[in-house]
C-alpha positions as CSV (number, residue, x, y, z in Angstrom):
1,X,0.0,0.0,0.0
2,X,0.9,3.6,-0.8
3,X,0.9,6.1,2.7
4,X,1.4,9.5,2.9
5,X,2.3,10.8,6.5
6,X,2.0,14.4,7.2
7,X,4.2,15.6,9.8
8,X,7.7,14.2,10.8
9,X,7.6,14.5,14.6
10,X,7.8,11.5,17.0
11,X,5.0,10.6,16.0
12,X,4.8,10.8,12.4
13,X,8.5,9.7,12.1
14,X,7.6,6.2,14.4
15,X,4.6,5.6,12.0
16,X,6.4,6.3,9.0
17,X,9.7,4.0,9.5
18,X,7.2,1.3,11.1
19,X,5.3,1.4,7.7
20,X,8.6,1.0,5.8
21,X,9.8,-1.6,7.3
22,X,6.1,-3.6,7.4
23,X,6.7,-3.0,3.2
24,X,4.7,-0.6,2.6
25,X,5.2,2.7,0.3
26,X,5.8,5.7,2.6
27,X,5.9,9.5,1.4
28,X,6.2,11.7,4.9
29,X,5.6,15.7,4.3
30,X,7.4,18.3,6.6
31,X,7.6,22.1,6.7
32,X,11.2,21.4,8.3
33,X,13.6,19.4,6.7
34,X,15.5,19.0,9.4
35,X,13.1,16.6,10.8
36,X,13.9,13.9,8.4
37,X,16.4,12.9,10.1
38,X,14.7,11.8,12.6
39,X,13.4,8.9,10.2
40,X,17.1,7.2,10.0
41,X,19.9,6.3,7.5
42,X,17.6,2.7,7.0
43,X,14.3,4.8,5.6
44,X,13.5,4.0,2.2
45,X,10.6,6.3,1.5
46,X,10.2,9.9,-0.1
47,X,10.3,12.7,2.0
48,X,8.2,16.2,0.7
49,X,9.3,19.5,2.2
50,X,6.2,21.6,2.4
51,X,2.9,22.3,4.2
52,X,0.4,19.4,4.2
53,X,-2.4,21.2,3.3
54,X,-0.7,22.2,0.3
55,X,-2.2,20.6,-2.6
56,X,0.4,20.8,-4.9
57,X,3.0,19.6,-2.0
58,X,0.3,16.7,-1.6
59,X,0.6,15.8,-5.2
60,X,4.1,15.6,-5.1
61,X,4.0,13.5,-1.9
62,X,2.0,11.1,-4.1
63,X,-1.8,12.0,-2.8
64,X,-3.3,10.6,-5.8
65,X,-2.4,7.4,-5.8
66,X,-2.3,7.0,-2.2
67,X,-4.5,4.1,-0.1
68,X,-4.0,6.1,3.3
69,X,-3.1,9.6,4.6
70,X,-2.0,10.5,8.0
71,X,-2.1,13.8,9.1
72,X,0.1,13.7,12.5
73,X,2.0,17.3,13.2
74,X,1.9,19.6,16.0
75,X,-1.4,21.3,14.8
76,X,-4.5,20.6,15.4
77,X,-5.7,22.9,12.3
78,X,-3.2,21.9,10.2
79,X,-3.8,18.2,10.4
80,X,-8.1,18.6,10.1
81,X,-7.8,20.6,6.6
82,X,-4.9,18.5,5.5
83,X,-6.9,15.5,6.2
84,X,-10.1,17.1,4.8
85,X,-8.4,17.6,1.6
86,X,-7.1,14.4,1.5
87,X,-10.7,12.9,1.9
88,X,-12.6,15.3,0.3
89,X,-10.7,16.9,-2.8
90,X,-8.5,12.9,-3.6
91,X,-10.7,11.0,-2.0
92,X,-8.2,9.1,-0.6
93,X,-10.4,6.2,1.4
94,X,-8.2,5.9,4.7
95,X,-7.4,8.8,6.8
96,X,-7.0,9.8,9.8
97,X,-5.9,12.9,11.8
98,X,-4.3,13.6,15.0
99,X,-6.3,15.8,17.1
100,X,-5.3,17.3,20.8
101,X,-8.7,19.0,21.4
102,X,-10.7,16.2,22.4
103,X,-13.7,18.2,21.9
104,X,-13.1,19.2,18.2
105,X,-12.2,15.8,17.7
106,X,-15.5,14.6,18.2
107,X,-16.6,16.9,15.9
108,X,-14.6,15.6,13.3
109,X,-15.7,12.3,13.8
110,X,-19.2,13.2,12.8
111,X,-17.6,14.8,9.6
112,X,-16.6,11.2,8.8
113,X,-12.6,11.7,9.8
114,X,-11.4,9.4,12.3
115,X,-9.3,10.9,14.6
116,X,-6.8,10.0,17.3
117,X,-7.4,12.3,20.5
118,X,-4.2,12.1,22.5
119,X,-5.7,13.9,26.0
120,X,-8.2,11.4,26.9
121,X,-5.4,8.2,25.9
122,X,-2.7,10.3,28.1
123,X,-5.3,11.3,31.4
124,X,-6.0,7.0,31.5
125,X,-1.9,6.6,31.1
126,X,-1.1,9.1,34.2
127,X,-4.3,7.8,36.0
128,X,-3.4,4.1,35.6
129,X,0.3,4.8,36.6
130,X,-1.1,6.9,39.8
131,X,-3.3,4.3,40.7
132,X,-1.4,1.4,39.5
133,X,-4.0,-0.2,38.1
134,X,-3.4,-3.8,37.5
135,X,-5.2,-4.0,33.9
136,X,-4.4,-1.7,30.6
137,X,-6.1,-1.8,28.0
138,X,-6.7,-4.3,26.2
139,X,-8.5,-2.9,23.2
140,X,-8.1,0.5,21.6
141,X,-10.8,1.9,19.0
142,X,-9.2,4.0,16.2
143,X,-10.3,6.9,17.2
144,X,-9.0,6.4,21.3
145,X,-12.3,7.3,22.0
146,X,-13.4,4.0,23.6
147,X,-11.4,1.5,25.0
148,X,-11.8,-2.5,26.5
149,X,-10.1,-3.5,29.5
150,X,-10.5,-6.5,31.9
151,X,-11.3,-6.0,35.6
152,X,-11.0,-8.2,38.7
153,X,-14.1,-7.3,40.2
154,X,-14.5,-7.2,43.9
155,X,-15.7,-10.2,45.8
156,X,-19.0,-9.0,46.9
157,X,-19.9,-8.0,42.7
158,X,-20.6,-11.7,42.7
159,X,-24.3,-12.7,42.9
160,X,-24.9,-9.4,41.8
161,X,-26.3,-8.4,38.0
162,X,-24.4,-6.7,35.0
163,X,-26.3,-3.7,34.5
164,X,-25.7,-2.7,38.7
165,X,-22.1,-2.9,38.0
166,X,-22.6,-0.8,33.9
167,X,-24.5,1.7,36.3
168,X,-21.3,2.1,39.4
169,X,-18.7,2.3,37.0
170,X,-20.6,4.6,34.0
171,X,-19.0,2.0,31.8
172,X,-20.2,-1.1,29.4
173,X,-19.4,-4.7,30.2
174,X,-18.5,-5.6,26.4
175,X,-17.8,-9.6,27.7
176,X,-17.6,-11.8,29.9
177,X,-15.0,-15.1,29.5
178,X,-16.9,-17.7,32.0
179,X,-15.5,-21.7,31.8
180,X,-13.2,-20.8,29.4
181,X,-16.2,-19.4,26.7
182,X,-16.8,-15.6,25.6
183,X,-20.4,-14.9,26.8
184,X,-22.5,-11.5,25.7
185,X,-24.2,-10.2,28.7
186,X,-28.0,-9.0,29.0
187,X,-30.0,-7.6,31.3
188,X,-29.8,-10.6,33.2
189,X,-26.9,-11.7,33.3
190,X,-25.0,-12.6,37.0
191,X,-22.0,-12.0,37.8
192,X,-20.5,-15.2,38.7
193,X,-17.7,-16.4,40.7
194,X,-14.4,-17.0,38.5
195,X,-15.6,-14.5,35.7
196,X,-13.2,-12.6,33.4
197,X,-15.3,-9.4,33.1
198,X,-14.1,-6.7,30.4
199,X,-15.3,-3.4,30.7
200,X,-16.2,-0.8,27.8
201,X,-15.6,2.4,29.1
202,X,-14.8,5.9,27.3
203,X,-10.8,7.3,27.3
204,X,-10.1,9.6,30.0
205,X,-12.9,7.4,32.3
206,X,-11.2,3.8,32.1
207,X,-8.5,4.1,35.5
208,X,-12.0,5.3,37.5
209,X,-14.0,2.5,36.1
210,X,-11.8,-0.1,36.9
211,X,-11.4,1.5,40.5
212,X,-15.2,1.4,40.9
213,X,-15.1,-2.0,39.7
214,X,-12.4,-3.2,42.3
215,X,-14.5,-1.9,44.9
216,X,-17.5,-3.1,46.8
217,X,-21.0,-2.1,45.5
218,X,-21.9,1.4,47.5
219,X,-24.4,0.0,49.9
220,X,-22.4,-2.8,50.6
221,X,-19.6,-0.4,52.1
């Protein structure tokens, strides 16, 4: 596959060279040359000096002919128009865009662009390595916005139903592994002894979930 990676950074650099070497095609656009290096002696892609917005710098990155577009850099305006116009003016079919803001990445997300909102996946990092959580997560959705993550609930959760525990920790129980088999949970589902339950729960919420979850229900405190 062809990828065109907006933004050298960290980020866009780690993405880019992990593409390369996974054998894809990798053009990666910068305003700053300089940040090419950070890509190494061992990257075989094209690099594109020039704003990623830019649609002639696009076309010469390869936009139109590309299978994905990432727009990664340092700003948040500069990676929604580059990925609009990546969508919306080449239609390129895979793209996605790094977005601080949480809230305007929501908003983007009903325009049809996935995007990656780093707050909420760095507030459950600091939480879980204040708390020291046992459980990370498991399972990431493109976006960030949700993710899965198995608890060990506390003793007393057992005997009690699904939906009471959904309702203490504002979060989903996407599964539950019970004698070794996956089981989908209803309304009526009881917690069992031995259960493996994995919670749904939205970024930024997951560390206080899984502490809810750890503890006894409320009135049995």
């Amino acid at each position: 596959m062809y990828m065109v990676i907006m933004g050298c950074g960290r980020v866009g650099s780690s993405v880019a060279t992990a593409l390369s070497r996974l054998g894809h095609d990798v053009a990666v656009i910068d305003r700053d040359e300089g940040a090419f290096l950070r890509l190494g002696p061992d990257f075989g892609g094209r690099t594109v000096v020039g704003m990623g917005f830019d649609r002639e710098v696009l076309v010469h990155a390869g936009i139109e002919r590309a299978d994905a577009f990432a727009a990664v850099s340092s700003g948040d305006n500069s990676n929604i128009i580059s990925a609009r116009v990546a969508r919306e003016t080449f239609g390129v079919e895979r793209v996605v865009a790094r977005i601080y803001d949480a809230k305007r990445a929501a908003v983007y997300e009903r325009l049809g662009i996935p995007t990656v909102a780093t707050v909420p996946w760095t507030t459950d990092r600091l939480l879980h390595a204040l708390t020291q959580e046992s459980e990370s997560a498991r399972w990431r959705d493109p976006t960030g916005s949700v993710a899965v993550v198995g608890v060990n609930v506390h003793e007393d959760w057992i005997g009690r139903k699904v939906v009471d525990l959904e309702e203490a920790t504002s979060a989903r129980v996407a599964f539950v592994i019970r004698f070794g088999a996956g089981v989908l949970p209803d309304r009526r589902t009881v917690i069992q002894a031995d259960d493996q339950i994995y919670l749904a729960a939205v970024s930024g919420s997951v560390a206080e979930s899984i502490a809810r979850a750890e503890n006894p229900p409320v009135d049995d405190e």
